[in-house]
C-alpha positions in Angstrom: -13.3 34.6 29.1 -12.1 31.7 30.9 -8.2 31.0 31.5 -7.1 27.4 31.0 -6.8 25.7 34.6 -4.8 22.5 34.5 -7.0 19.5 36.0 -4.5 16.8 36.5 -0.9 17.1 36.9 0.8 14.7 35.1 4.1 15.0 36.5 3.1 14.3 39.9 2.4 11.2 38.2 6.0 10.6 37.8 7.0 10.0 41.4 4.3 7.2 41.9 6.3 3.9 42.7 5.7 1.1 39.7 2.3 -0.6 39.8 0.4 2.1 41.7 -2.9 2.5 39.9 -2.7 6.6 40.0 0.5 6.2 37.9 -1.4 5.2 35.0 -2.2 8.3 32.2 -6.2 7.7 31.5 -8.0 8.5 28.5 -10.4 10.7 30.3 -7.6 12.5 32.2 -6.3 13.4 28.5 -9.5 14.4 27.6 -10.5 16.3 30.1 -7.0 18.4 29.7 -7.9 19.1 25.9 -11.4 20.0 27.0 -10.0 22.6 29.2 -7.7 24.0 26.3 -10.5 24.0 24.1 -12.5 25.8 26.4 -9.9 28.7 27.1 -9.4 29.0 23.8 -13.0 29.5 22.7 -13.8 32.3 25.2 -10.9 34.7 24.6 -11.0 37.3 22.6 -10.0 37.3 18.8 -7.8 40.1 18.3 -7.0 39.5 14.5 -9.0 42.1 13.3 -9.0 44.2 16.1 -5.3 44.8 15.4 -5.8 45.0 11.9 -8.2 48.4 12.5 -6.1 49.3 15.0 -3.3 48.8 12.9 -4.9 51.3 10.5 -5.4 54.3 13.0 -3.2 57.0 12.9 -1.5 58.2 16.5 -2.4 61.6 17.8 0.4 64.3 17.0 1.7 65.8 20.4 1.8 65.3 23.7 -0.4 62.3 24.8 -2.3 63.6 28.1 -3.9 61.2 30.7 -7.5 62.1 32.6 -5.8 63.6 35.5 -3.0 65.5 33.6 -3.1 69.5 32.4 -2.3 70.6 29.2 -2.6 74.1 27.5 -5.4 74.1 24.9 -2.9 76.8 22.6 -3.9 76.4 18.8 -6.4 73.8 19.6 -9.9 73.4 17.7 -12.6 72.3 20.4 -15.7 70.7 18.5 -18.8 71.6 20.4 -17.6 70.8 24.2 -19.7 72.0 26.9 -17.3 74.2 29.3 -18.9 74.4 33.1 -17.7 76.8 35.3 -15.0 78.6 33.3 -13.4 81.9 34.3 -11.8 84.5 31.5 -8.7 85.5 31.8 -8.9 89.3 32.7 -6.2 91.6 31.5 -6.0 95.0 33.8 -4.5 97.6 31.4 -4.5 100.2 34.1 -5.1 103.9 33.3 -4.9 104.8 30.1 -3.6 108.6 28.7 -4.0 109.4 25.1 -3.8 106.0 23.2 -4.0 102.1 24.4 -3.6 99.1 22.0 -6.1 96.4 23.0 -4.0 92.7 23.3 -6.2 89.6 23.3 -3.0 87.5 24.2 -3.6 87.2 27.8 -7.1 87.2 28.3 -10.8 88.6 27.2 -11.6 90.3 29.8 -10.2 93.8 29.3 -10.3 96.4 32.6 -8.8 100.2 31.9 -9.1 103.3 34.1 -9.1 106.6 31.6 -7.1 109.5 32.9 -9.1 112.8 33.9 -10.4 115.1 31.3 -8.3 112.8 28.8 -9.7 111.8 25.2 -7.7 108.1 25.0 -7.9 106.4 21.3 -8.2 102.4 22.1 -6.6 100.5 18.7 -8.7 97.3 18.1 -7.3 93.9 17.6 -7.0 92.6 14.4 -10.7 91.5 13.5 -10.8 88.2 13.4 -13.8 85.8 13.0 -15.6 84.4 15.9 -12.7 86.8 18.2 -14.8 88.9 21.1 -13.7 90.3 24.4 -15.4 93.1 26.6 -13.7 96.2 27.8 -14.5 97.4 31.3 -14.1 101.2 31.0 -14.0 103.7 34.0 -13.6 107.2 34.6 -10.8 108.1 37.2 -12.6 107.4 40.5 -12.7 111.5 41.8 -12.4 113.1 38.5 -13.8 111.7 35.4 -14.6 113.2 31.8 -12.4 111.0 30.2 -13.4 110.0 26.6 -12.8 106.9 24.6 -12.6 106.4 20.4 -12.2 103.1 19.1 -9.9 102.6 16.1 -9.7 100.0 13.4 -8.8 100.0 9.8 -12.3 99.0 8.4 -13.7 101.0 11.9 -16.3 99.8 14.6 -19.5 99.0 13.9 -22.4 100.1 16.7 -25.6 99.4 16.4 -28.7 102.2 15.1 -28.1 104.2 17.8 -24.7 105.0 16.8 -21.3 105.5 18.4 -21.4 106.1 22.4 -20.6 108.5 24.4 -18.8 107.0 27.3 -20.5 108.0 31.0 -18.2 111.6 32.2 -19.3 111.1 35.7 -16.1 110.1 38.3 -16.2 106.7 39.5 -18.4 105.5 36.8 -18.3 102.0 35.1 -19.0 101.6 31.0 -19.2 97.5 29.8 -18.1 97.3 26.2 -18.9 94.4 24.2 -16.9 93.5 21.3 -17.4 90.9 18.2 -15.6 90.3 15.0 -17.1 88.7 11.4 -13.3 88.8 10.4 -13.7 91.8 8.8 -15.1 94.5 11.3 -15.6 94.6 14.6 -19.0 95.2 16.1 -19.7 97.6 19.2 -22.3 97.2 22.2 -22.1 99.3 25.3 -24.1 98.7 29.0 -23.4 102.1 30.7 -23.0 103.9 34.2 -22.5 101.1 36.1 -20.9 102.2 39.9 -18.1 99.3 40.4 
């Protein structure tokens, strides 16, 4: 893409005193100009039907965000993007008595600490396809024989080995593991960990 670049300049031409030879517009000089025209012309780009598909697009809705800028991804359909490095957001419910409602609004990662000798009832999310989160469970760190139920309308699915019971020993760590089809929710447990 070559910009025009002016060869001769004519109105230099101008100032020349009467009957100097460089006063005197050649052929070639005029020819040379148009070549040069010609020339920048020919390599730019056409953008006649570049605009017209452009013209056609439709402009993203929202906030237009550069490379460098943040945005919050709220309400926002990601189509297969590789995520490096990631951390969950992890929501520490702290200890628990009787009943705890499970709230996937600020994070995945669920921590709760069950109060001694305590039978707690966690209510479930609504089930909602593709949802999961993981529910870090522990006794009271010098008593412990707290239990757990999980309730939801259309209940919790475990696998064959049926509903767990959650580790009794003080201290202890249980890793639940949750997943819903949008209509249940389905139930894995890693237990006894020490955290």
């Amino acid at each position: 893409m070559a910009d025009y670049a002016k060869t001769t300049n004519f109105a230099t031409k101008d100032n020349l005193t009467s009957g100097n030879p460089a006063k005197i517009v050649k052929g070639t000089e005029i020819d040379t100009e148009f070549n040069n025209i010609a020339t920048a012309i020919a390599t730019k780009q056409d953008y006649d039907a570049d605009l017209a598909a452009f013209a056609a697009k439709t402009a993203p809705s929202g906030d237009v965000v550069g490379t460098t800028d943040t945005q919050g991804l709220t309400n926002k359909t990601l189509t297969n993007p590789t995520v490096t490095n990631y951390v969950e957001s992890v929501v520490a419910i702290g200890t628990v008595t009787s009943s705890s409602t499970i709230s996937l609004t600020s994070g995945t990662v669920q921590t709760a600490t069950l109060t001694a000798s305590t039978a707690c009832t966690f209510t479930m999310p609504t089930a909602t396809a593709g949802k999961s989160f993981v529910l870090l469970l522990k006794q009271a760190a010098s008593t412990g024989n707290g239990t757990a139920t999980f309730s939801h309308p259309a209940g919790v699915k475990w696998s064959v080995a049926g509903t767990p019971t959650v580790t009794a020993t003080a201290g202890k760590m249980d890793i639940f593991s949750f997943v819903s089809d949008g209509a249940n929710w389905y139930g894995n447990v890693a237990q006894g960990y020490t955290p």
